[in-house]
C-alpha positions as MATLAB code, in Angstrom:
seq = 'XXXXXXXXXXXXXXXXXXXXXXXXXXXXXXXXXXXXXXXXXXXXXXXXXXXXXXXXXXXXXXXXXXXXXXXXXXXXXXXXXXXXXXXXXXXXXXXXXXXXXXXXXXXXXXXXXXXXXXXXXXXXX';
ca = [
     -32.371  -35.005   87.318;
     -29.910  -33.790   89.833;
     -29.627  -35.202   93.779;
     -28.338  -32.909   95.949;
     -27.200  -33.734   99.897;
     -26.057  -31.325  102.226;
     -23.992  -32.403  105.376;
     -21.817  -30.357  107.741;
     -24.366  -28.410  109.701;
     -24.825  -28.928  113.907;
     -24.282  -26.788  116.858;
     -22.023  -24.605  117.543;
     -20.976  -21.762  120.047;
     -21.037  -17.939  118.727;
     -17.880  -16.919  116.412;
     -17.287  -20.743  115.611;
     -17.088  -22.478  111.985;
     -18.492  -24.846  110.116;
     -18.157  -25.970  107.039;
     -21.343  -26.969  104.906;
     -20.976  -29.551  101.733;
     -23.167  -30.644   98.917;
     -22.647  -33.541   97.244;
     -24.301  -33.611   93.814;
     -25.026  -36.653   91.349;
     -27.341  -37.824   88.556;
     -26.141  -35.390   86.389;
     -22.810  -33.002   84.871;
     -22.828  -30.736   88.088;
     -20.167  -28.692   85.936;
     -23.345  -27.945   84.264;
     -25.246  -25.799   87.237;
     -24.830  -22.767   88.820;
     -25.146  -23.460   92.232;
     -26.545  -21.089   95.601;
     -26.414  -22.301   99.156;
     -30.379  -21.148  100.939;
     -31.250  -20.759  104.477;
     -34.373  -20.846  106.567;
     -34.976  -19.640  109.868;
     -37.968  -20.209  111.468;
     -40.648  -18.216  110.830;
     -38.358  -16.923  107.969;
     -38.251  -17.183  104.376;
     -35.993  -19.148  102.698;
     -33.397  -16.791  101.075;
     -30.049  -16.645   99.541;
     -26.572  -16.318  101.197;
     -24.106  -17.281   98.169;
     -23.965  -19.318   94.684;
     -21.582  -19.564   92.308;
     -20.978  -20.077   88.487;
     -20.492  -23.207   86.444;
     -16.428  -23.077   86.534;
     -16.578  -21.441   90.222;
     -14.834  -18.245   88.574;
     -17.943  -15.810   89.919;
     -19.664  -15.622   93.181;
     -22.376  -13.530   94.639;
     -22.863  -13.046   98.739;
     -25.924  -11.832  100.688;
     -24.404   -8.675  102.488;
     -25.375  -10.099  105.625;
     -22.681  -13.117  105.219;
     -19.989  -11.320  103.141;
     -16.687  -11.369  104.259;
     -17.644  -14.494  106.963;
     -18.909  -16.960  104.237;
     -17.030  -18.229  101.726;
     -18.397  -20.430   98.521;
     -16.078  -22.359   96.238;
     -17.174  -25.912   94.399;
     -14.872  -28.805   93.420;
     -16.563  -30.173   90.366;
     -13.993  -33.090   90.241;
     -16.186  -34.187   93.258;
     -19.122  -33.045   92.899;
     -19.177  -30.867   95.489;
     -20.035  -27.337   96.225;
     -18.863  -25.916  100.016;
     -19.989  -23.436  102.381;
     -17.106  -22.202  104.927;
     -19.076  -20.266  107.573;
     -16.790  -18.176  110.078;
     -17.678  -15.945  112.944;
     -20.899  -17.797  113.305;
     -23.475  -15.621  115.383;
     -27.212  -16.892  116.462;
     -28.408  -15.011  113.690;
     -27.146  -17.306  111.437;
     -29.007  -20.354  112.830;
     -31.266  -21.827  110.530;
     -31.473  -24.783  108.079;
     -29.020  -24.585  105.094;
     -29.944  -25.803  101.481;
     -27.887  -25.684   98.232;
     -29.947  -25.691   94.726;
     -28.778  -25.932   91.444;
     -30.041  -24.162   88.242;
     -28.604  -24.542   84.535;
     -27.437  -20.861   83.948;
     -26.025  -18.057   85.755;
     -26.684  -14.432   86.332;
     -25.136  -12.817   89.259;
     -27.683  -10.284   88.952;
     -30.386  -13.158   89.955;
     -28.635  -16.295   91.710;
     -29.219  -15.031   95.126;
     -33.145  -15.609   94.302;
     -34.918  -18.766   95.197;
     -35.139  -19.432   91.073;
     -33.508  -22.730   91.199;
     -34.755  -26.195   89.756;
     -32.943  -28.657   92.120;
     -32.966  -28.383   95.974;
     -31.604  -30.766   98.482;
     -32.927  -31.679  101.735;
     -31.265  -29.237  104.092;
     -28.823  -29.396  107.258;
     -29.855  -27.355  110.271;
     -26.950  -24.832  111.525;
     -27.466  -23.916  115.228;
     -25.503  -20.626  116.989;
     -25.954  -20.856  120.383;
     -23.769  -20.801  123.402;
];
């Protein structure tokens, strides 16, 4: 089994940054591929990023590319979410999930097998 706990998220004003982390344990997270989620409400939960088991490949929704940036540290455990230019539109709650293999064609799809509990992200001014 694999625990996963975001931090990072809170409020912030439009074109700010955060940065999201998610510490892993329980298990090799150099094992996982591993995707960051987000759910406004109303909204279903889909996929902004994820990233490969060595953190050598990526994948970005197009609606985050070029603000959002993904990288892991699997010394610590950790996978990151740097969020720039934050707009309301972004506001929602922000999950990571891990899954054991990766496909770039498919890691932007809810398919994972290990969620964490989510951070809420709120854009407002």
């Amino acid at each position: 089994q694999l625990q996963l706990v975001e931090s990072g998220g809170g409020l912030v004003q439009p074109g700010g940054s955060l940065r999201l982390s998610c510490v892993a344990s329980g298990s090799a997270f150099n094992f996982y591929t591993m995707g960051w989620f987000r759910q406004a409400p109303g909204k279903e939960r889909g996929g902004i990023s994820c990233i490969s088991l060595s953190g050598s490949n990526t994948n970005y929704a197009d609606s985050v590319g070029g603000r959002f940036t993904i990288s892991r540290d699997n010394a610590e455990n950790t996978v990151y979410l740097q969020m720039k230019n934050l707009q309301p539109g972004d506001t929602a709650v922000y999950y990571c999930a891990a899954r054991l293999h990766w496909d770039d064609a498919t890691c932007l799809r809810p398919e994972y097998k290990f969620w964490g509990q989510g951070t809420p992200v709120t854009v407002s001014s």
